[in-house]
KOLDRENPA-624660 format. One record per residue (C-alpha): residue in one letter; residue number from 0; x, y, z. Coordinates in Angstrom, 3 decimals, padded with zeros to 6 digits. Layout:
   residuo   num         c1         c2         c3
         A   NUM          X          Y          Z
...
This chain:
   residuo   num         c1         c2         c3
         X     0    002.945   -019.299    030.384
         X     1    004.725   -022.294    029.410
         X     2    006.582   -021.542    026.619
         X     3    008.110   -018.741    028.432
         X     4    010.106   -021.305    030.565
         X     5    011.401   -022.707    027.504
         X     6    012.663   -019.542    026.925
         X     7    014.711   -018.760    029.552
         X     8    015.572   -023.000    028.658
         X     9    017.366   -021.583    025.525
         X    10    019.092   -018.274    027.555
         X    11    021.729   -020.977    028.821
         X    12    022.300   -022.011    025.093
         X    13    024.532   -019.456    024.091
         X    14    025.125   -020.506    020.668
         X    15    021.323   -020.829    019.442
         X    16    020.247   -017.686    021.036
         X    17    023.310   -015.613    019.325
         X    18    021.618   -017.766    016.005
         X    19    017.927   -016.618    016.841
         X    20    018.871   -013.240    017.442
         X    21    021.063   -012.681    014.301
         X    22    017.686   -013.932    013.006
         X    23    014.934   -011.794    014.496
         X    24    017.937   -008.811    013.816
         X    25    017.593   -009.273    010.179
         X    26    014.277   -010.231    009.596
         X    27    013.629   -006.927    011.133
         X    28    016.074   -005.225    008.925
         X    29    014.297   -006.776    006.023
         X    30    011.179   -005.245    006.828
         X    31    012.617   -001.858    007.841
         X    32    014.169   -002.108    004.313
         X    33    010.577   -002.366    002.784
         X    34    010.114    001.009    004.303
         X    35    013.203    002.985    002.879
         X    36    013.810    001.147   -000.125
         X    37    017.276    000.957    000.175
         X    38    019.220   -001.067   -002.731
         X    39    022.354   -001.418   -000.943
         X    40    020.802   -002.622    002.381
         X    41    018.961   -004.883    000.024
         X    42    022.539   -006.465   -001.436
         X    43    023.627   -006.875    001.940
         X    44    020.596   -008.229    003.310
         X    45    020.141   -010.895    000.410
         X    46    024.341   -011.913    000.684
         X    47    023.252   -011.815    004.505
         X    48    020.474   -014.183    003.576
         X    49    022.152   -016.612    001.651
         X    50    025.062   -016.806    003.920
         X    51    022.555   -017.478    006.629
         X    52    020.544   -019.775    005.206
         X    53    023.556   -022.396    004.116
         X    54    025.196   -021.970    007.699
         X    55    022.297   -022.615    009.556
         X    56    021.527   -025.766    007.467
         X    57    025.030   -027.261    007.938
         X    58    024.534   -026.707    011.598
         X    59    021.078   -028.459    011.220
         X    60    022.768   -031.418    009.778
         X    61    025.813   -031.509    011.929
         X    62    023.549   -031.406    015.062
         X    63    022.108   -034.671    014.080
         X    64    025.205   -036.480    014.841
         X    65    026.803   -034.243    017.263
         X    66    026.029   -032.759    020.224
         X    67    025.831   -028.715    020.034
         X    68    026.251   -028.102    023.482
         X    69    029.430   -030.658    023.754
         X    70    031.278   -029.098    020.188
         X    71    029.634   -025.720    019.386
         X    72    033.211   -024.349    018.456
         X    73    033.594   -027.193    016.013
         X    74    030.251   -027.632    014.399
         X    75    029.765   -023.540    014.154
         X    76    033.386   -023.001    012.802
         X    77    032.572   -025.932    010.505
         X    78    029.478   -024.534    009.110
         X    79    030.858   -021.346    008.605
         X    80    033.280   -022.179    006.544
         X    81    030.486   -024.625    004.451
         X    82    028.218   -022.086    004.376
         X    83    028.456   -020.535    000.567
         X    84    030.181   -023.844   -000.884
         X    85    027.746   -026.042    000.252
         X    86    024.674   -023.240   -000.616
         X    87    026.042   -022.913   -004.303
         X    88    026.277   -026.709   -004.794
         X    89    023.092   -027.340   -003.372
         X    90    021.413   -024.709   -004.634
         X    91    018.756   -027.095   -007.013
         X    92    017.998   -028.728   -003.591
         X    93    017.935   -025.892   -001.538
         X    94    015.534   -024.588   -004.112
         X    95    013.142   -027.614   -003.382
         X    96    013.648   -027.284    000.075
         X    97    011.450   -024.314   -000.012
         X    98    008.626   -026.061   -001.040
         X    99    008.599   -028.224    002.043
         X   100    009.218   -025.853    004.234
         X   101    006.553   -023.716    002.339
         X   102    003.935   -026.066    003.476
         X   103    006.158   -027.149    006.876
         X   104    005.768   -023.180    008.502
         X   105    001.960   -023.298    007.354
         X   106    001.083   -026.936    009.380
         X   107    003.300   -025.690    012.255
         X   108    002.242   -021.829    012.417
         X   109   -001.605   -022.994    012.102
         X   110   -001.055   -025.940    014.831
         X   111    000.425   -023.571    017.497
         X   112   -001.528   -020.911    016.385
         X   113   -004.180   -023.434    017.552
         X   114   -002.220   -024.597    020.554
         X   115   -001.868   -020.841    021.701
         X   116   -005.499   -020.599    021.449
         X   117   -006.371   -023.780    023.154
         X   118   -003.673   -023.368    026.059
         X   119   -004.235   -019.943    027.199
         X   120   -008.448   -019.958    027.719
         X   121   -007.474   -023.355    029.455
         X   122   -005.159   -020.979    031.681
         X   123   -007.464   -018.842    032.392
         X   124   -010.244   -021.509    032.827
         X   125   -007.733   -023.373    035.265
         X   126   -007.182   -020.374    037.448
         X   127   -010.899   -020.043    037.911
         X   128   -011.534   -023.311    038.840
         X   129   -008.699   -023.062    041.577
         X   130   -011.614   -020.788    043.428
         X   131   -012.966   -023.086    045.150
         X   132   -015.683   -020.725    047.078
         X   133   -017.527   -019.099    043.553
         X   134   -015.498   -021.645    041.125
         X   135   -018.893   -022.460    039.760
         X   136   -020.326   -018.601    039.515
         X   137   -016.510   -017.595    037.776
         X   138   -016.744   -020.255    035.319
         X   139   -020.036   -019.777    034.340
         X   140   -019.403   -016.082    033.834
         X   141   -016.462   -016.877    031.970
         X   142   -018.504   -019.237    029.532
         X   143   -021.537   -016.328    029.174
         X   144   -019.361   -013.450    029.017
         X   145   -016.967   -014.494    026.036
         X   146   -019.119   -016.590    024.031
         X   147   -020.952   -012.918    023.786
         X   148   -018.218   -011.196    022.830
         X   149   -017.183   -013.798    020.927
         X   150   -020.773   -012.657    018.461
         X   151   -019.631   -009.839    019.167
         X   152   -016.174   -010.217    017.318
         X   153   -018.076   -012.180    014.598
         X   154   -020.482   -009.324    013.930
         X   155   -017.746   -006.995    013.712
         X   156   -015.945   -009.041    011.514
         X   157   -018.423   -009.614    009.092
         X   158   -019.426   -005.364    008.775
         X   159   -015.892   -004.719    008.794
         X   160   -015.324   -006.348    005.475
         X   161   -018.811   -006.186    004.557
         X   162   -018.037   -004.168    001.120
         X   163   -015.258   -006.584    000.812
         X   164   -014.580   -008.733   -002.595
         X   165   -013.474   -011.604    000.439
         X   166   -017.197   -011.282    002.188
         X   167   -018.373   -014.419    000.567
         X   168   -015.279   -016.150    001.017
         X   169   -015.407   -014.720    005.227
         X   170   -019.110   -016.171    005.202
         X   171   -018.213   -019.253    004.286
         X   172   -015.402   -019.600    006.460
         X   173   -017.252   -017.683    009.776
         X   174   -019.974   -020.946    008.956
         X   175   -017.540   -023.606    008.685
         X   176   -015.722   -022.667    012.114
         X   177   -019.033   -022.047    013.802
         X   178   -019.967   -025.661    012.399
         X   179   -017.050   -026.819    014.184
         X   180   -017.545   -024.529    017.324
         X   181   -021.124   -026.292    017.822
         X   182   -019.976   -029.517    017.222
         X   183   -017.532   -029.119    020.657
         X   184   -020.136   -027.218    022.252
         X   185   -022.481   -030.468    022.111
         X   186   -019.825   -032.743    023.361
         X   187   -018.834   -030.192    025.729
         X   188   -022.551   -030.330    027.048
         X   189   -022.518   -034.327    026.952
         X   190   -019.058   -033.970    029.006
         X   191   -021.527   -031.974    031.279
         X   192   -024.401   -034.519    031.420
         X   193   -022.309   -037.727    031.981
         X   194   -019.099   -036.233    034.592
         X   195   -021.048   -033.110    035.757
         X   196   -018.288   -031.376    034.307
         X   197   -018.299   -028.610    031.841
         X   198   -014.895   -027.014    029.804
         X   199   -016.106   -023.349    030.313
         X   200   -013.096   -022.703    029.063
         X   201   -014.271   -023.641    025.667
         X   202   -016.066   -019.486    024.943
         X   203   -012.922   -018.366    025.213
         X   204   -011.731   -020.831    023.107
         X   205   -014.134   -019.404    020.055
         X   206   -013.386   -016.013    020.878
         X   207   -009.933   -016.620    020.458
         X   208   -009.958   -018.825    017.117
         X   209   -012.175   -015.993    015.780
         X   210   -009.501   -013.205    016.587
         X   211   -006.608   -015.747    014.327
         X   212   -009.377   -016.045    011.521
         X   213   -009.422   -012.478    011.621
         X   214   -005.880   -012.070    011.363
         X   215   -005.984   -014.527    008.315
         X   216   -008.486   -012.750    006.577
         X   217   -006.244   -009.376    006.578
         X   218   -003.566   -010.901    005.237
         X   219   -005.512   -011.746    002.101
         X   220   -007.250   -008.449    001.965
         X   221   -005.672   -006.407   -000.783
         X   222   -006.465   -003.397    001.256
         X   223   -003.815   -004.541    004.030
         X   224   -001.589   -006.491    002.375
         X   225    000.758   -003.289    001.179
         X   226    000.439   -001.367    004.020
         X   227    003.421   -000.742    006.649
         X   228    001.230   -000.717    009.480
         X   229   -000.121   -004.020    008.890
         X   230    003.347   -005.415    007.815
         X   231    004.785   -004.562    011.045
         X   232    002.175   -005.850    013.149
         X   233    002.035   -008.623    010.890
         X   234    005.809   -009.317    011.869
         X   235    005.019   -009.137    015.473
         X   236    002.652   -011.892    015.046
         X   237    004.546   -013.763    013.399
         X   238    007.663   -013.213    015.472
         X   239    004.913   -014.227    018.463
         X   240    004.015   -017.313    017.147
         X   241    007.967   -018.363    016.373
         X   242    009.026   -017.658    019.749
         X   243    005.959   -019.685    020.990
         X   244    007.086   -022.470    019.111
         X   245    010.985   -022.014    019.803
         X   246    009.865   -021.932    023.929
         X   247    007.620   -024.371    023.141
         X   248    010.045   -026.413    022.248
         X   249    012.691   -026.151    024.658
         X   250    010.352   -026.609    027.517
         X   251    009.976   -029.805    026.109
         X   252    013.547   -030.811    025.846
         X   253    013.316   -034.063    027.535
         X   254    009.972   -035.684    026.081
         X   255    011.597   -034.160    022.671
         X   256    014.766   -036.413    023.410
         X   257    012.499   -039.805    025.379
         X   258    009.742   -039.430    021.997
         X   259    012.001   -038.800    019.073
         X   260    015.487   -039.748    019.716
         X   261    017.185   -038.793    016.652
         X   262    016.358   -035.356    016.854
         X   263    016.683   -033.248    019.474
         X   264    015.380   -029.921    020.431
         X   265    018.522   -027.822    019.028
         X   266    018.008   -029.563    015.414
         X   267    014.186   -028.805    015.364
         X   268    014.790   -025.261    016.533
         X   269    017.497   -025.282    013.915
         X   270    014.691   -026.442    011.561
         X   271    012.174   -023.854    012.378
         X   272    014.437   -020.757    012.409
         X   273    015.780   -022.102    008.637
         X   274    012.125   -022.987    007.615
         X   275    010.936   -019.324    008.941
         X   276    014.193   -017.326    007.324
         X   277    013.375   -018.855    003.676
         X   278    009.353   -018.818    004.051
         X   279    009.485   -015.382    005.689
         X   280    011.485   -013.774    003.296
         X   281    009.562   -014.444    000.241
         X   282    006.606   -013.412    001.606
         X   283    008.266   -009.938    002.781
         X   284    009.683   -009.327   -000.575
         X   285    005.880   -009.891   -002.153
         X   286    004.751   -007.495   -000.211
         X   287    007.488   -004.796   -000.914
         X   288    006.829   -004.848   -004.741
         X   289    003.826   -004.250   -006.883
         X   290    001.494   -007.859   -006.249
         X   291    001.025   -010.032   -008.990
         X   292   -001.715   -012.753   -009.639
         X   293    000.574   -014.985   -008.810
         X   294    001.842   -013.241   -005.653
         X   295   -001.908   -013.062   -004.384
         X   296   -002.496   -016.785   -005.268
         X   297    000.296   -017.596   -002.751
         X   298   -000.819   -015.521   -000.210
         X   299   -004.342   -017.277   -000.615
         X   300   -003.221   -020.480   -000.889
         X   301   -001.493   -019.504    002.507
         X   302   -004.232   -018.406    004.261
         X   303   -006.535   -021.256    003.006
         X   304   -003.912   -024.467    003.868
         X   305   -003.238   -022.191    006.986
         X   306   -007.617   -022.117    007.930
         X   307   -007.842   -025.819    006.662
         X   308   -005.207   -027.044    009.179
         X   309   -006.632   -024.886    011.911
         X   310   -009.921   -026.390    011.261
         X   311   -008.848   -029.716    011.431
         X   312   -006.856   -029.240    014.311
         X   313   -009.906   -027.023    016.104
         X   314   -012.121   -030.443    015.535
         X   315   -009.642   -033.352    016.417
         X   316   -008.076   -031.795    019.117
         X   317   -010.501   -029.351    020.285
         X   318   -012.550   -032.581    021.139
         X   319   -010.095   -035.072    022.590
         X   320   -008.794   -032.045    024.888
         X   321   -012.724   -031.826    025.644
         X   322   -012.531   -035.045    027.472
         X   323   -008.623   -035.364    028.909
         X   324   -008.626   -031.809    030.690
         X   325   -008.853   -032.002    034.028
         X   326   -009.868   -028.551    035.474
         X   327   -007.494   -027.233    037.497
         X   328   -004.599   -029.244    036.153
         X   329   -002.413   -028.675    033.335
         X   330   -001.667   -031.623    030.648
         X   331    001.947   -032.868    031.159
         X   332    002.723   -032.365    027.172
         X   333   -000.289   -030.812    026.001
C-alpha cells in the first residue's frame, strides 16, 4: 500500500526514525509496565516522558524555521539541552496543549481510520477491475459477497453485546451508519444509471467501517477496557493507525511542501508523534488504575467525537470519492 512507501520515505531520515522509535520503544514499555506494576519503571518512564515530550516540541518549533535534514546536529543538540527548561516554564501551556491535541489525535485517528477504510476496498476493487476478461463477474462478486458478510458482522455485533449496558447506545449507532451506508449506496446506484459505472468497491467499504465501529465499541465496554489482552491489541491498533498516518505522510512529502508551505512533513510528523505521546499516555495510565466516572466519561467522549467524525467523514467523502474514482486508477492525493 501507499503509506508503506512513505515508510521506507522516512528510513533515509535518520534523525526522525531514531525519534519514532524511541517512541514506539516506550510507549511499549508503558504498557508492559501496566502488566508488572513496576514503581521504579514507572519513575523512569514518567522522567522519560517529560523529557520526551519538551524535546520533541522544541524540535517541532525549530523545524519550522530550519531545515532538519540540513542542521539535525544543531536543532537536536539544541532541543536537548531545552528540553526540561523549556517543559518546566511552559508547563501551564503545555498543560493546555493537551486539550488540543486531545481533540487533534481524535479528528486525525477517525479521518485515517476512515481513509484506511476507504483506500484499501478501493485497492482491492482496483485490482479487480484490472481483469479485463471477468472484471464485471469479480466485481459483482465482490459487491454480493461482502455486503453479506458485512450483515453478517452486524449481526454478530449486535448478539455479541446483546446483554450489554452499551446495546442501546450500539443500536443507535449500527442505524445511524447504516443511514449513511444507504445514502452512498443510492448515489452509488445513480453513478450506475447515468456512467454505467458502479463503485463495487463500496461492500467492502461497509464491511470495513463496521469492523472500526466495532473496535470503538470495545473500547467503551467496561468488560474490555481493563483487560491486558485488549490493551495490547488495542496498542497495535493504534500503533497501526500512527504509522499509517506517519507513511502517509511522507509519501506525500512534496504536495505537503507545494499545499502548505510553512510546514513541512518533518514538523507534522513531529506534531503527530508529540500529539500521540501526551494523548496516549493518559489514556494508558486510565486504564492501569481502578476507572473512575470521570475516566469512563473520557473514554466515551472519545469514542463518540471519534464515531461523529467518522460519520461525517463516511458521508462527505464517502460520496465525493463515489463520483472522482476512476476504476482502475488510483487518486493522485487521495
Amino acid at each position: 500500500m501507499r503509506f508503506i512507501t512513505g515508510l521506507k520515505n522516512l528510513s533515509k531520515k535518520k534523525v526522525l526514525s531514531i525519534i519514532i522509535i524511541i517512541f514506539i520503544s516506550f510507549w511499549f514499555l508503558l504498557l508492559v509496565n501496566l502488566a508488572i506494576n513496576s514503581l521504579i519503571l514507572d519513575i523512569i518512564l514518567v522522567i522519560t516522558w517529560v523529557f520526551f515530550s519538551g524535546f520533541t516540541f522544541i524540535l517541532l518549533i525549530l523545524t519550522i524555521f530550519f531545515n532538519l535534514d540540513e542542521r539535525k546536529a544543531f536543532l537536536v543538540i539544541t532541543s536537548i539541552i531545552l528540553a526540561i527548561p523549556v517543559f518546566i516554564i511552559f508547563f501551564n501551556f503545555i498543560a493546555l496543549f493537551y486539550y488540543f491535541c486531545f481533540f487533534a489525535n481524535l479528528i486525525l485517528t477517525s479521518f485515517f481510520a476512515f481513509k484506511f477504510c476507504m483506500d484499501t476496498s478501493t485497492t482491492v476493487d482496483d485490482y479487480l477491475y484490472k481483469k479485463k476478461s471477468s472484471r464485471i463477474f469479480l466485481r459483482i462478486l465482490e459487491f454480493i459477497i461482502f455486503l453479506i458478510l458485512t450483515i453478517l458482522v452486524v449481526i454478530f455485533i449486535l448478539r455479541l453485546f446483546r446483554t450489554s449496558i452499551l446495546i442501546d447506545i450500539i443500536k443507535r449507532v449500527f442505524l445511524i451508519l447504516i443511514v449513511i451506508d444507504g445514502v452512498l449506496l443510492v448515489f452509488a446506484l445513480l453513478r450506475l444509471i447515468f456512467t454505467k459505472k458502479f463503485p463495487a468497491y463500496i461492500s467492502f467499504f461497509y464491511l470495513l467501517t463496521f469492523i472500526y465501529m466495532l473496535y470503538l465499541i470495545i473500547s467503551c465496554s467496561l468488560d474490555f477496557i481493563q483487560n491486558n489482552v485488549y490493551t495490547f491489541v488495542s496498542f497495535f491498533i493504534d500503533l497501526f493507525i500512527f504509522l499509517y498516518i506517519i507513511g502517509s505522510i511522507f509519501e506525500r512529502v512534496e504536495y505537503i511542501k507545494e499545499t502548505i508551505k510553512i510546514l513541512g512533513a518533518d514538523t507534522i510528523a513531529l506534531f503527530v508523534i508529540l500529539m500521540k505521546s501526551i494523548v496516549q499516555i493518559i489514556y494508558l495510565y486510565i486504564s492501569a488504575g481502578t476507572l473512575t466516572w470521570s475516566d469512563f466519561v473520557i473514554l466515551a467522549t472519545s469514542a463518540f467525537i471519534l464515531f461523529l467524525c467518522f460519520a461525517i467523514f463516511t458521508l462527505l467523502i464517502g460520496l465525493y470519492k463515489i463520483f472522482s474514482h476512476k476504476e482502475g486508477k488510483g487518486s493522485k492525493h487521495s
